[in-house]
C-alpha positions as CSV (number, residue, x, y, z in Angstrom):
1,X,149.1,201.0,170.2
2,X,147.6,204.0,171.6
3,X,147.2,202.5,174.9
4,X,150.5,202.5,175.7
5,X,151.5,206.0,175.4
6,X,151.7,207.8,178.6
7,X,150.9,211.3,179.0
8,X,152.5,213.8,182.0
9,X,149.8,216.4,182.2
10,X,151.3,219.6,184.7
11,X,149.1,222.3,184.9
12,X,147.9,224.2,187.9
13,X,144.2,225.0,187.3
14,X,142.6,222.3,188.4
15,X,139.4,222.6,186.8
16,X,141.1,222.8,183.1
17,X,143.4,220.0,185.0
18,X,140.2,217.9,184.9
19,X,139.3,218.5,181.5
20,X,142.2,218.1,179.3
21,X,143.0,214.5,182.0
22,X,139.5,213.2,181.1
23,X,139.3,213.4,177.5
24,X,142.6,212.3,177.0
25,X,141.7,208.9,178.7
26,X,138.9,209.3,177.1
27,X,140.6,208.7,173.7
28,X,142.4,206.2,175.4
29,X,146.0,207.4,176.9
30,X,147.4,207.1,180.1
31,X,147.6,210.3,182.1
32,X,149.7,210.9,184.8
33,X,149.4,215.0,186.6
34,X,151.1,216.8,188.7
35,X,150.1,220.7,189.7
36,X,153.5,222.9,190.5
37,X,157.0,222.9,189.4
38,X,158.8,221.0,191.8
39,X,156.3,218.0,192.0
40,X,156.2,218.0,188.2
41,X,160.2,217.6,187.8
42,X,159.9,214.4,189.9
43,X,157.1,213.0,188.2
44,X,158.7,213.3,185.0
45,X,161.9,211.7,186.0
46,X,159.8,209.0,187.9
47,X,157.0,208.1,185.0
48,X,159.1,209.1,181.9
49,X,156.5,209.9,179.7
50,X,156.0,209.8,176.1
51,X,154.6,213.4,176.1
52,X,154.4,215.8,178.7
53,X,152.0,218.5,178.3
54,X,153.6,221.3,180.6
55,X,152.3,224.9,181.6
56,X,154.2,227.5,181.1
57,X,153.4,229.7,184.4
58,X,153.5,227.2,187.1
59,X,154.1,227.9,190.9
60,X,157.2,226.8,192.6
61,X,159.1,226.0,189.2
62,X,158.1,227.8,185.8
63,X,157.8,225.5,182.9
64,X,160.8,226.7,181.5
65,X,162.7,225.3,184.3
66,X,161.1,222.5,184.7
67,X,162.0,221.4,180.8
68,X,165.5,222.8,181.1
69,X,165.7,220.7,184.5
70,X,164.3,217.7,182.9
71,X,166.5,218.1,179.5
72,X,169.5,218.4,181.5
73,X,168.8,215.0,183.4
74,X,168.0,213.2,180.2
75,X,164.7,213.3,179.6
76,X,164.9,212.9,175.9
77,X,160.9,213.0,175.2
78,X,158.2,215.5,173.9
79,X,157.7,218.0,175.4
80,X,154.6,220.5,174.4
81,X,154.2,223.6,176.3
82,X,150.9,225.4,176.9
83,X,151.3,228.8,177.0
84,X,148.4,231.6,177.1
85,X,151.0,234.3,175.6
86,X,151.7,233.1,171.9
87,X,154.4,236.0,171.2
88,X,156.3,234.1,173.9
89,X,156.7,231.2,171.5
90,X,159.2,232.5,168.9
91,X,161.3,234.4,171.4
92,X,164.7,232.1,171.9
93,X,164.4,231.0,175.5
94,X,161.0,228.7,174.4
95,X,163.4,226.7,172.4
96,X,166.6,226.7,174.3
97,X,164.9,225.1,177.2
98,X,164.4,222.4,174.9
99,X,160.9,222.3,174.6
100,X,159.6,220.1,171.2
101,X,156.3,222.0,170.5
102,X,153.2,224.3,171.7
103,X,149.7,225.2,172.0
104,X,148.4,228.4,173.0
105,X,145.6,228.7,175.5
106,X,142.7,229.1,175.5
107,X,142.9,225.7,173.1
108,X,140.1,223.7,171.5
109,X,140.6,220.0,173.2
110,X,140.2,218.7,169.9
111,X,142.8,220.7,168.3
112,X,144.8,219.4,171.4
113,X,143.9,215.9,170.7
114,X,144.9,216.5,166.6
115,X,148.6,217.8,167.7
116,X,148.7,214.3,170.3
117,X,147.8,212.3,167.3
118,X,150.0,213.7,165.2
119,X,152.7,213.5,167.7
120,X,152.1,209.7,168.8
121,X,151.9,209.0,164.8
122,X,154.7,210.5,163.9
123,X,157.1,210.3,166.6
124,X,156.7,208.0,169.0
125,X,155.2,204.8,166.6
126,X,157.0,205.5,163.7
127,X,160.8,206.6,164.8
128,X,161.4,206.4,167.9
129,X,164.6,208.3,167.8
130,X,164.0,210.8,164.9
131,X,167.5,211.9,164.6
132,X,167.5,212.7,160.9
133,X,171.1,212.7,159.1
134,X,172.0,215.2,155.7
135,X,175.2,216.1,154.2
136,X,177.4,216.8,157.7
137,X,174.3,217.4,160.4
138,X,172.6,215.8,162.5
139,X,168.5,216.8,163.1
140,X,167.3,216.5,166.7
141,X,164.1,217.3,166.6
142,X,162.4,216.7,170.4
143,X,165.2,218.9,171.5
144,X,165.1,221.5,168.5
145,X,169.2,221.3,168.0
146,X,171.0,220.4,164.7
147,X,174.5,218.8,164.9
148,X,176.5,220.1,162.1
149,X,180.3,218.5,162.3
150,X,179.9,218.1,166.3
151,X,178.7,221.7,166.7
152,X,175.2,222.3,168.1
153,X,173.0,224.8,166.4
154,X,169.9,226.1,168.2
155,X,166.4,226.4,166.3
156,X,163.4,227.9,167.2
157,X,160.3,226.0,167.5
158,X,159.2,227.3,164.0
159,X,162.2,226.2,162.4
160,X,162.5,223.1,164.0
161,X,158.5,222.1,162.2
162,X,159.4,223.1,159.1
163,X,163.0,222.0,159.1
164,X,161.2,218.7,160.3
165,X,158.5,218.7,157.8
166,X,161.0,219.4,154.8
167,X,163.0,216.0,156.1
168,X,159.3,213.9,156.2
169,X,159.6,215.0,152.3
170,X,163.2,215.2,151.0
171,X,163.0,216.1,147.7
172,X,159.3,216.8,147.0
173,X,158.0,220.1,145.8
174,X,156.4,221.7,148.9
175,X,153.5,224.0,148.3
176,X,153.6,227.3,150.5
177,X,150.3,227.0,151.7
178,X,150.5,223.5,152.5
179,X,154.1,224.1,154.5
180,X,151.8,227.1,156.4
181,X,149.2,224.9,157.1
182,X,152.0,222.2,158.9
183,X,153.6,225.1,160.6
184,X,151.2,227.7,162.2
185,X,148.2,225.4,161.9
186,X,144.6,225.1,161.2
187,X,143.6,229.4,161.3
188,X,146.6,230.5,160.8
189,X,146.6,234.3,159.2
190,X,150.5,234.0,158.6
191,X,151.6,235.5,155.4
192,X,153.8,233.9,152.9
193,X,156.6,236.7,153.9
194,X,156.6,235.6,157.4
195,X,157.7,231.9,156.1
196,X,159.9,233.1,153.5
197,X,161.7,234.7,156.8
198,X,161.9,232.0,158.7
199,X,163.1,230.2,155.6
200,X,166.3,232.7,155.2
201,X,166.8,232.4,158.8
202,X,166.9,228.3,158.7
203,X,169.3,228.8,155.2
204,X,172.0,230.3,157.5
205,X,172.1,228.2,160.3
206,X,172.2,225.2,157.7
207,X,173.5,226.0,154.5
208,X,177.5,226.6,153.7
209,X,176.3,229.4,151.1
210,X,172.6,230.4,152.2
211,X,172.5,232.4,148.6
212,X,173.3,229.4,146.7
213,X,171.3,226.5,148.8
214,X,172.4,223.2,148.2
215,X,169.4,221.9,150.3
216,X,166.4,224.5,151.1
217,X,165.9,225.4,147.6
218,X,163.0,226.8,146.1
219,X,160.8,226.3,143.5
220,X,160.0,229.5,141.8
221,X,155.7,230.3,141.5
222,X,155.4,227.2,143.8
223,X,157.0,226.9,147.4
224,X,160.6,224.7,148.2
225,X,161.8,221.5,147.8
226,X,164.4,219.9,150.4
227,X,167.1,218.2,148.5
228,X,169.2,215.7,149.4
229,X,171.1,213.7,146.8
């Protein structure tokens, strides 16, 4: 199956260019690259990858641009940014330009390879669309926007994966650690306060009474369980 999934890889540094092009193919996807902003639009447009593995400082377009520019055209696919700064992540304008996911740089290639994988087996092989539906929303996960009664709420990246990962698992009790793990990854040094913030902060954007959940609830001692009757 892997065969078929096609890979935009835009990045301007040639030599990491090289790298992160050959093991790819290596593990058996088709790569397609481009080196600046404005070629990369095109070749997205043109190709319509599965994923598209974009740099965030690019010359002639940023990333940014290039994903808001793609977005706005239709391109409905992943996009994964790599970015070298990884407080630029969280901040809003990561997410509104509707980019799916990130890695920071310097990256291991096989953590890069792991986050492909996971992509490919849960995205693209599995549900093609993703949309997830509860109560009156609508989950878009590649573009990090929830639909609730026709109105479109924004969420960061972080809330988008768990938000994502709680809707893999409706109504299973979810360990902390193990919803840490999914979200920051394999070394992450994240606190449990940090998640139970971003918890509050998802609460509001999808709960009628975020004090009283009917969805995100938790699970005293334990973690959360997404429920959906």
């Amino acid at each position: 199956m892997k065969k078929e999934i096609k890979i935009a890889l835009i990045e301007d540094d040639e030599n990491l260019r090289f790298l992160v092009s050959h093991r790819l193919q290596a593990e058996g996807y088709a790569v397609t690259e481009a080196g600046d902003g404005d070629s990369a639009e095109e070749l997205i447009m043109a190709e319509n990858p599965d994923i598209v593995l974009l740099d965030w400082m690019l010359p002639g377009k940023q990333g940014a641009d290039v994903c808001k520019g793609v977005r706005e055209r239709g391109f409905t696919n992943l996009v994964i940014m790599m970015t070298a700064k990884a407080q630029d992540v969280d901040k809003i304008d990561a997410y509104s330009f509707g980019v799916s996911d990130y890695v920071t740089k310097p990256f291991n290639m096989d953590v890069l390879v792991a986050i492909i994988e996971n992509k490919v087996k849960f995205s693209i092989n599995n549900e093609k669309s993703e949309v997830s539906k509860f109560g009156d929303m609508e989950h878009h996960p590649n573009t990090h926007s929830l639909l609730k009664k026709g109105r479109k709420i924004e969420l960061t990246i972080l809330e988008n994966r768990i938000l994502l990962y709680f809707l893999k698992n409706i109504n299973k009790v979810i360990n902390r650690d193990e919803l840490m793990m999914v979200v920051w990854g394999y070394n992450s040094d994240v606190n449990t306060r940090t998640l139970d913030m971003h918890i509050v902060r998802l609460r509001k954007k999808i709960e009628e009474n975020p004090d009283r959940p009917q969805y995100l609830q938790t699970v005293r001692g334990v973690g959360y369980k997404f429920v959906v009757e």
